[in-house]
LOBAKE-164940 format. One record per residue (C-alpha): residue in one letter; x, y, z. Coordinates in steps of 0.2 Angstrom, whole numbers, plus 5000, padded with zeros to 4 digits. Layout:
BEGIN
AXYZ
...
END
This chain:
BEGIN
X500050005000
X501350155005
X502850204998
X503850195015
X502950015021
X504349935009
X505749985023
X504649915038
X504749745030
X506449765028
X506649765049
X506349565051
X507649465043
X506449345037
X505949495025
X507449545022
X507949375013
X506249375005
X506749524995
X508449514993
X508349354988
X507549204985
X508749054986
X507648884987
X508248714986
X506948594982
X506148474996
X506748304998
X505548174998
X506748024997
X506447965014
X504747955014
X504247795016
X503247685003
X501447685007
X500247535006
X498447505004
X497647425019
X495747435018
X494447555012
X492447585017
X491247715008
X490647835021
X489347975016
X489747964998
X491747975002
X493147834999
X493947825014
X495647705012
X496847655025
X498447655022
X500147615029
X500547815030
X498947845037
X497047875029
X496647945014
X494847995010
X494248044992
X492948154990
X491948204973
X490948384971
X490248364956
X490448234940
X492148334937
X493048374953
X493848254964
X494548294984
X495748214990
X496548235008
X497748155017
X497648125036
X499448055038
X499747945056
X501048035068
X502247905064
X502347945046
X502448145050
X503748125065
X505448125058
X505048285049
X503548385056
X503248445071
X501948355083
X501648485096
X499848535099
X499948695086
X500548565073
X499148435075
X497648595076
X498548665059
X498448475051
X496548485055
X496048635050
X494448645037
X494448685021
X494648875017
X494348844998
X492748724994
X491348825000
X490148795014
X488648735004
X489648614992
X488948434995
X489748284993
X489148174975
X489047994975
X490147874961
X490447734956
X491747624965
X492547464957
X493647354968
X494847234959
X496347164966
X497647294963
X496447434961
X495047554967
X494247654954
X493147784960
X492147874943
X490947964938
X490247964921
X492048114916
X493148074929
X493947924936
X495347924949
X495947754948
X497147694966
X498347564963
X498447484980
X500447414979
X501347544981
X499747654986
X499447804970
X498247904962
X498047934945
X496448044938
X495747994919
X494448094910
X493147974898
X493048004879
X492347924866
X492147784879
X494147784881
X494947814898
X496347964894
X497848004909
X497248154914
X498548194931
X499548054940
X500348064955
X502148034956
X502347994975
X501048054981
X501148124999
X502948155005
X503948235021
X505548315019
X506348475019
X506448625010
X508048745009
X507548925010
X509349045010
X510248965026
X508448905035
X507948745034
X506248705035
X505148535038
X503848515026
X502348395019
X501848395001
X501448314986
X502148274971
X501448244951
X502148194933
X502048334921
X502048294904
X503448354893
X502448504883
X501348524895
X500848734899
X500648784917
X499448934923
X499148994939
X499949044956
X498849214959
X499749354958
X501249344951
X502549414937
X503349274928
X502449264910
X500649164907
X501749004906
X502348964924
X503148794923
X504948794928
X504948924942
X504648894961
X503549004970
X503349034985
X501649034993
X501449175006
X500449335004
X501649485002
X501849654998
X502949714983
X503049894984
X503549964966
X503549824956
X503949804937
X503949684924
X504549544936
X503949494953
X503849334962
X502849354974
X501549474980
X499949504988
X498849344983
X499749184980
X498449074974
X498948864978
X498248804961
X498748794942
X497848764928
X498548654914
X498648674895
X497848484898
X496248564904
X496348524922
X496748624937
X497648544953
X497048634969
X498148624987
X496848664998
X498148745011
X498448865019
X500148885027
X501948945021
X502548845007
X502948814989
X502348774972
X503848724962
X503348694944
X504448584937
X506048704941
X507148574954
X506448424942
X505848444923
X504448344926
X503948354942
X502548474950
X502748484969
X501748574981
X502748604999
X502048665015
X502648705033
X501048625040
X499348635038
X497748525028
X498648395018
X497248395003
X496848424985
X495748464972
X495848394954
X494648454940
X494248414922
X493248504910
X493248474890
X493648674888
X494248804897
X492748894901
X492048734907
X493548704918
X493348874927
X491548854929
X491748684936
X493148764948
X492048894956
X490648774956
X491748694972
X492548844978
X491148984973
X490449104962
X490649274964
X489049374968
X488749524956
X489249684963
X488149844964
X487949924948
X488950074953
X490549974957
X490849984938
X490950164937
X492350284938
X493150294957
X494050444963
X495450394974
X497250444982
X498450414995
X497550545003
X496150635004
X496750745021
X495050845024
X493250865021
X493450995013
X494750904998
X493450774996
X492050914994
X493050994981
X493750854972
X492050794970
X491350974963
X492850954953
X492350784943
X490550864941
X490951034934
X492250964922
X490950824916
X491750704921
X490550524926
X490950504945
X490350354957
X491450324972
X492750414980
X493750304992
X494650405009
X496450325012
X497150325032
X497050515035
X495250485037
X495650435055
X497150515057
X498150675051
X499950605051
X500450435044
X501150345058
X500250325075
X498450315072
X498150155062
X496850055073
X495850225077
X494450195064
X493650335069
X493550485059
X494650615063
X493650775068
X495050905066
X494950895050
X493250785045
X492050895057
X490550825048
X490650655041
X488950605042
X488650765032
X489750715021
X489250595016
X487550635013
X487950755002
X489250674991
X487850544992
X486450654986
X487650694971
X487750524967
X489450464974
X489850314987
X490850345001
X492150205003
X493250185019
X495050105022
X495349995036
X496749875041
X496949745054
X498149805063
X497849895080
X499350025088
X499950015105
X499750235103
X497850205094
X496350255104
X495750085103
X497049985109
X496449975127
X494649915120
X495549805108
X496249725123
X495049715132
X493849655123
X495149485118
X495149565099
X496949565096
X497949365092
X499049325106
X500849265108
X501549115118
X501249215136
X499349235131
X499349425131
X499149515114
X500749495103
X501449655100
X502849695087
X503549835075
X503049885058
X503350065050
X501750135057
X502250085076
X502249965088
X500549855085
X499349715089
X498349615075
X496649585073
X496249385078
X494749385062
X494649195067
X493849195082
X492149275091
X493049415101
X494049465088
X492849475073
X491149545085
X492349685090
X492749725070
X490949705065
X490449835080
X491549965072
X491149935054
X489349925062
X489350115067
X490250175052
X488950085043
X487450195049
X488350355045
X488050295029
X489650205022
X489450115007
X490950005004
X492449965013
X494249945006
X495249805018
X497149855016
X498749775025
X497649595024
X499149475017
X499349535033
X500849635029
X501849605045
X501349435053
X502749345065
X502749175065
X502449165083
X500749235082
X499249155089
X497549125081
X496149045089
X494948965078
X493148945080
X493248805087
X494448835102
X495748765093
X497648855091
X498548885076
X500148995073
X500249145059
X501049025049
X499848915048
X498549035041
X499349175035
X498749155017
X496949135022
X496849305034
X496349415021
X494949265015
X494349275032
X494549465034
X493449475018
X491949315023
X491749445040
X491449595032
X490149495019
X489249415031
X489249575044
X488549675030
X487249565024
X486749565041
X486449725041
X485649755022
X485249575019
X484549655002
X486149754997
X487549684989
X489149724999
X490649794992
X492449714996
X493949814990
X495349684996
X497049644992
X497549504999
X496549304999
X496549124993
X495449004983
X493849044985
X493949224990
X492849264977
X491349194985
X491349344998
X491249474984
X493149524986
X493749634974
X495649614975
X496949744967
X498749734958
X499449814973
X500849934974
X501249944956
X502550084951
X501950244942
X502950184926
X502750104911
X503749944916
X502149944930
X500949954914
X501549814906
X501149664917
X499449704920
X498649594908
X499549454914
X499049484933
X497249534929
X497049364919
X497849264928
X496949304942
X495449274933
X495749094928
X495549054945
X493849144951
X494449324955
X493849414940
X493949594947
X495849594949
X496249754942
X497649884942
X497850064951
X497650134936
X499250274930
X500250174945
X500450204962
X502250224967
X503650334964
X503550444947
X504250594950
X503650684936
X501850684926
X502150564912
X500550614903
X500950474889
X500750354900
X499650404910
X498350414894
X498650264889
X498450164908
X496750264911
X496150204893
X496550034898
X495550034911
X493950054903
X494249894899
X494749824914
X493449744931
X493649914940
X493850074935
X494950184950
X496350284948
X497650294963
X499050344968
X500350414980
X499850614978
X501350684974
X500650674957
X498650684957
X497750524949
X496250624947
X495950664931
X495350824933
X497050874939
X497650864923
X497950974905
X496551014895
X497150884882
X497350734894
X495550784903
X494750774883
X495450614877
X494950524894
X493350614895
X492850524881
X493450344887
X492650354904
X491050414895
X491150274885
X491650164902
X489650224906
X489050204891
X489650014892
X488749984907
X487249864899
X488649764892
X489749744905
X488449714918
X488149584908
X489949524912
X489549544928
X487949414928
X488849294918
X490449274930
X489049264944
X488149114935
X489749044928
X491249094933
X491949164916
X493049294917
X492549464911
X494749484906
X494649334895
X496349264887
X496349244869
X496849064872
X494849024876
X494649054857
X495248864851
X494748804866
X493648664859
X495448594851
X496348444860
X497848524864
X499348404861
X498748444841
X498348614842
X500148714844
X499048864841
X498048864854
X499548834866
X500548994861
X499349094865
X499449034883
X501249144882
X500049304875
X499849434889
X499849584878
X498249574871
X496349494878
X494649484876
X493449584885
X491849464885
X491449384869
X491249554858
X493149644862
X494549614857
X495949744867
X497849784866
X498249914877
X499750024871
X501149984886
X502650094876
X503150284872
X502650334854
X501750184848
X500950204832
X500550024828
X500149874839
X500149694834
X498749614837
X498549414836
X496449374829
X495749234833
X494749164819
X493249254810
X492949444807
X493549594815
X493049764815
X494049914822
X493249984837
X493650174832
X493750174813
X492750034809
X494149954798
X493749784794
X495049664799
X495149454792
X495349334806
X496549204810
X498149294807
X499249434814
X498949624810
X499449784813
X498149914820
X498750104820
X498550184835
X498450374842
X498550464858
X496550484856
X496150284853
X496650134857
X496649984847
X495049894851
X494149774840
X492449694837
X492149534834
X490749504819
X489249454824
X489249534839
X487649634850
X488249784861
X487049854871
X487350034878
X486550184884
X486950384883
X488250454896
X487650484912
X488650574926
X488550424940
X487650254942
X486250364951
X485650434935
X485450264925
X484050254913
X483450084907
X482050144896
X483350194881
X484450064874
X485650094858
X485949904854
X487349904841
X487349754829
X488949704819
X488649654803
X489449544791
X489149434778
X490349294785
X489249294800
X487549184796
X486949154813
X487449244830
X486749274849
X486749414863
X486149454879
X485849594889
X485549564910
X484649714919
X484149744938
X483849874951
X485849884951
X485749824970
X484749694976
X485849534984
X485749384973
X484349454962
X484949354947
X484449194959
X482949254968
X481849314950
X481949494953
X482849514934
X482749534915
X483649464904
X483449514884
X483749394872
X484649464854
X484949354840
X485349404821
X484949284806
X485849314787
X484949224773
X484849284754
X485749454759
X484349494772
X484749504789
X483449464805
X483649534819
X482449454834
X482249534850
X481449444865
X481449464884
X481249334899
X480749454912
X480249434931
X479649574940
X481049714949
X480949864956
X481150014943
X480749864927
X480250004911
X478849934905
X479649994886
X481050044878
X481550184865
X482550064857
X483950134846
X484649984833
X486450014824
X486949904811
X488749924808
X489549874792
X487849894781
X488349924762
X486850004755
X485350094758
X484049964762
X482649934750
X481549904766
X481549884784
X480249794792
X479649764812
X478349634815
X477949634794
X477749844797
X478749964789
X479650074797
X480350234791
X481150304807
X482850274800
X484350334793
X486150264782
X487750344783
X488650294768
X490150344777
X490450244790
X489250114785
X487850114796
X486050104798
X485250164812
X483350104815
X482350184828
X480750094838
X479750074853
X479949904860
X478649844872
X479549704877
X478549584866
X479449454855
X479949584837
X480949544821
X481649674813
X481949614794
X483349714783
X483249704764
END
């Protein structure tokens, strides 16, 4: 988060060989003994196998998604792993990652002599008994295909960190010799992470570039060119080393914790990822106004700053929704408040005011917090008090140093620690808080030594859990809010989590990118990345937060275009260098004007993005690898190049987008998938299937359509609060290669809590039909009732790419002369009433 916490880290040697470097050695898991099968029972739709090492229960979530979790005996785990009482709690902790309402499926189980096979009608995983291993096969054209194979299984050892030596338990699997491995969370290594080892524990990397190896949300899972992902469902300190100490070999090493895995199988990609977050959760769609534009710095110091910086964005038409207030909201100085949460009122006199009328305006307000609680805050002595804070060894609070003073951390795991949290984000709440922004949450400083008491009264060290705080930081504030506004969607702006985070609406961020265009360039990798395994709102502070001593309005431009077509749309920054727009030149505040108009005028479309990642866990930053994704891979080199591409993605089906990431570009290479392509800007028609080269300006970007395709939009609006759903410009991309194509456009109140699930939604249907050189456009609407639902629509139809004035355009077998044909740029525009009633529109 800050440009000075880099330096705090730096005080604990474990830190200081974290940054300075990284020098692992592999675990070795000679020693483990070989493990037998002893006897097995099925028990509540599980395999449960005994073993010589100790019991192993399989576990199946679905017809595509296997468990499987070791509970080694204390015999196995003594030479290596600690059996003190912190050790055994940590090896029995839940499951962080499979969500709370997954249920158990019944398969199939075949006993032979040397084998179990435990199937359903896609996935097998077939036990051979002597020496006890697992091996997953997926079923095609009635064949059994080698999906993922253990290759020892469950091991001890150790692994070699600098000059520390620690004990760990893992497992270990065969990779195949071209096989492509994605994943890891947050990270900098290029799409393709096979042959690097990275570690596993959240951390900050203040000013990163174009290479980073660890950061704020390690994520334990990859997913594999051979359409499976592999899933360690742990939670402690440890590694993922992907065929870097062994070609062949992907090992997964931890310090202690849940000895289990995931493995899942899906036919394409898309199918994969939604059978993932089937297990580990769907994200639920965010408020409507979380897609706008946010206005947001390190810091906003007074009400008065936020008052005028507001005024600002609306005098200057500029389209504002949010404006998020860093630390100097409880505090005037840095260092020595964090754990106040209390506004300051030196220089906040009037919050609740505020609030209210930024509100009335039509922007959010949005609050940092961070777990951390100072020895000099107001709250400490509650804090204490009240058992909030995680303990050391003596059983009083733990206390150590960081940059912003000596401290005490919030224990999120247990009772005290989270009704005291929930009391304060309670009251800030009712003063009319809309959306809270969790920062420090890896968490940024955590000593080994720290104590967390679980739910359950057991113990665990901060190793143990530290990659799950900012999870259980985030399921808290979920579940406190829906407590309080069971019919609001909450908001979740976090940096820090683990598989499954997504199921508590987190928004996670880049973290502390530097202001540079080194910064720039990873940010398609992270953001997809990411999104491969269910966190589809990753996104970038957009221009950079760090360093950046002067304005470099170049890239600057070119990072705030991007962001239109990026999850979330917020600026921030260190303010040395304002991130507001409207700080900025005439020039820079026209060319972005524009692009976070258009951001608004998007909104149909890319709610719609939202709604289907909360039905199917499709990324809204889609990878242009998704395209072939129906090809077996092992024959379709194609297909696995672009899992290297990062420079270029697809934003839902319709976008194609290359942000520029250099100084005076004036051409960007763009890799087309298949089919037809228009130019976004110019409307430049661009054949499929090959590279091009698309010409770029300061005042564009190069952003392409695909043919075929249905864009729903609406005029510019200045917020969210201003949205009307009863006009529609639907834009339809013609072309004569297309015969046949679909859309959809999802609507709500913008706020209801699961409204997609509970009928409180529309959802219009678009599809265009080419036959005889006459195109059919039908229209249709599945609608339940919601507040706010129009009851018609002034419906505005543009069809791109149209030749010639039409003969005759009819609606329902009516003429219709409202129309209009611009020879130059190719359009025909059609306007109508729709009353929501099934229409075809026929073009002659």
């Amino acid at each position: 988060m800050r440009f000075l916490t880099l330096f705090a880290l730096l005080r604990t040697s474990l830190w200081i060989t974290l940054f300075f470097g990284q020098a692992f050695v592999c675990a070795n898991a000679e020693n483990t003994p070989t493990n037998n099968y002893v006897s097995h029972q099925l028990i509540d739709n599980a395999l449960v196998v005994s073993t010589t090492q100790g019991q192993v229960t399989l576990s199946a979530y679905g017809p595509q998604a296997i468990e499987v979790h070791y509970a080694p005996s204390r015999a196995t785990t003594a030479a290596n792993i600690s059996t003190d009482i912190l050790a055994k709690n940590a090896a029995n902790l839940p499951s962080f990652a499979i969500k709370e309402a997954a249920k158990k499926h019944a398969l199939a189980l075949e006993n032979t002599k040397h084998s179990l096979t435990f199937s359903s009608d896609k996935l097998s995983a077939i036990i051979t008994k002597h020496p006890f291993n697992i091996a997953f096969y997926t079923l095609k054209d009635n064949q059994k295909q080698l999906l993922l194979a253990q290759e020892r299984g469950y091991f001890t050892g150790t692994a070699q960190e600098n000059d520390q030596q620690h004990p760990v338990q893992g497992f270990r699997f065969s990779l195949t010799e071209h096989e492509k491995l994605l994943g890891g969370g947050e990270r900098v290594l290029g799409m393709d992470r096979r042959g690097q080892r990275m570690p596993l524990y959240n951390r900050a990397h203040y000013g990163y570039e174009t290479r980073s190896t660890q950061m704020n949300f390690s994520i334990p899972a990859v997913l594999s060119s051979n359409k499976y992902i592999v899933l360690f469902d742990n939670s402690a300190k440890g590694w993922m080393d992907l065929g870097k100490s062994e070609q062949n070999i992907l090992q997964f090493e931890a310090v202690s914790g849940r000895m289990a895995y995931l493995v899942f199988a899906g036919e394409t990609y898309p199918e994969l990822i939604k059978n993932y977050v089937e297990v580990t959760g769907k994200q639920p769609m965010p408020p409507r106004w979380a897609l706008g534009n946010y206005a947001s710095r390190f810091g906003y110091r007074s009400e008065q700053e936020v008052r005028k910086t507001v005024n600002k964005f609306i005098e200057l038409d500029f389209p504002l929704d949010a404006l998020i207030l860093d630390l100097y909201w409880f505090g005037k100085d840095i260092k020595g408040h964090m754990g106040n949460l209390d506004w300051d009122k030196a220089t906040f006199p009037t919050p609740k005011s505020m609030i209210s009328d930024l509100n009335k305006q039509g922007v959010k307000t949005v609050l940092i917090t961070e777990p951390f609680v100072l020895t000099s805050s107001t709250k400490w002595a509650d804090a204490t008090k009240s058992q909030a804070l995680a303990k050391g060894g003596d059983g009083k609070p733990k206390r150590f140093d960081f940059y912003f003073g000596n401290t005490g951390l919030i224990d999120v795991f247990n009772d005290d620690g989270k009704d005291w949290f929930n009391a304060i984000y309670q009251g800030l709440h009712q003063q009319g808080v809309a959306g809270w922004w969790g920062d420090l949450g890896e968490p940024e400083v955590h000593p080994s030594d720290t104590l967390h008491t679980l739910a359950d009264g057991s113990v665990v060290n901060g190793d143990a859990i530290h990659n799950v705080y900012g999870h259980q930081w985030a399921k808290m504030v979920y579940e406190n809010q829906l407590t309080l506004t069971p019919n609001k969607r909450p908001f979740i702006l976090m940096r820090s989590g683990f598989a499954g985070s997504q199921r508590y609406g987190m928004i996670p961020w880049t973290g502390d990118v530097n202001r540079s265009w080194g910064g720039l360039k990873p940010q398609v990798e992270l953001s997809l990345q990411m999104g491969l395994l269910g966190m589809a709102y990753t996104h970038s502070d957009l221009g950079g937060f760090a360093g950046g001593e002067t304005f470099n309005k170049e890239m600057y431009i070119r990072w705030l275009q991007y962001g239109v077509f990026q999850p979330i749309y917020r600026p921030h920054a260190q303010d040395n260098i304002a991130p507001e727009v409207v700080f900025h030149d005439k020039e820079t505040q026209a060319i972005l004007r524009n692009f976070i108009k258009l951001r608004y005028q998007l909104l149909p479309y890319n709610y719609t993005l939202a709604y289907q990642n909360s039905t199917t866990g499709m990324p809204l930053m889609r990878p242009l690898f998704f395209e072939q994704a129906s090809l077996p891979t092992s024959k379709n080199e194609a297909t696995i190049n672009l899992m290297d591409n990062a420079t270029s993605y697809l934003w839902g089906d319709a976008f194609l987008v290359t942000p520029v990431v250099d100084a005076n570009v004036k051409s960007v290479s763009v890799p087309l998938p298949k089919g037809v392509w228009f130019d976004y800007f110019n409307g430049d028609r661009h054949l499929g299937n090959h590279t091009v080269d698309i010409a770029t300006s300061l005042e564009t970007l190069p952003v392409l359509v695909r043919a075929g395709s249905f864009i729903p939009m609406i005029d510019a609006i200045q917020s969210t609060k201003d949205y009307d759903n009863t006009k529609l410009t639907l834009h339809y991309y013609h072309d004569k290669s297309v015969n046949h194509s679909v859309g959809e456009m999802y609507e709500d109140d913008g706020e209801m809590f699961q409204a997609n699930t509970q009928d409180l939604f529309e959802l219009l249907s678009f599809k265009a039909n080419q036959q005889s050189g006459q195109l059919a456009i039908h229209l249709s609407r599945n609608a339940h009732h919601y507040v706010g639902m129009p009851k018609s629509r002034q419906m505005t139809l543009v069809i791109h790419n149209w030749q010639n004035s039409p003969a005759k355009v009819m609606l329902n077998n009516k003429v219709i002369n409202d129309l209009s044909w611009d020879k130059t740029t190719r359009t025909l525009t059609v306007n109508f009433v729709w009353q929501h009633q099934d229409l075809t529109l026929n073009v002659q």
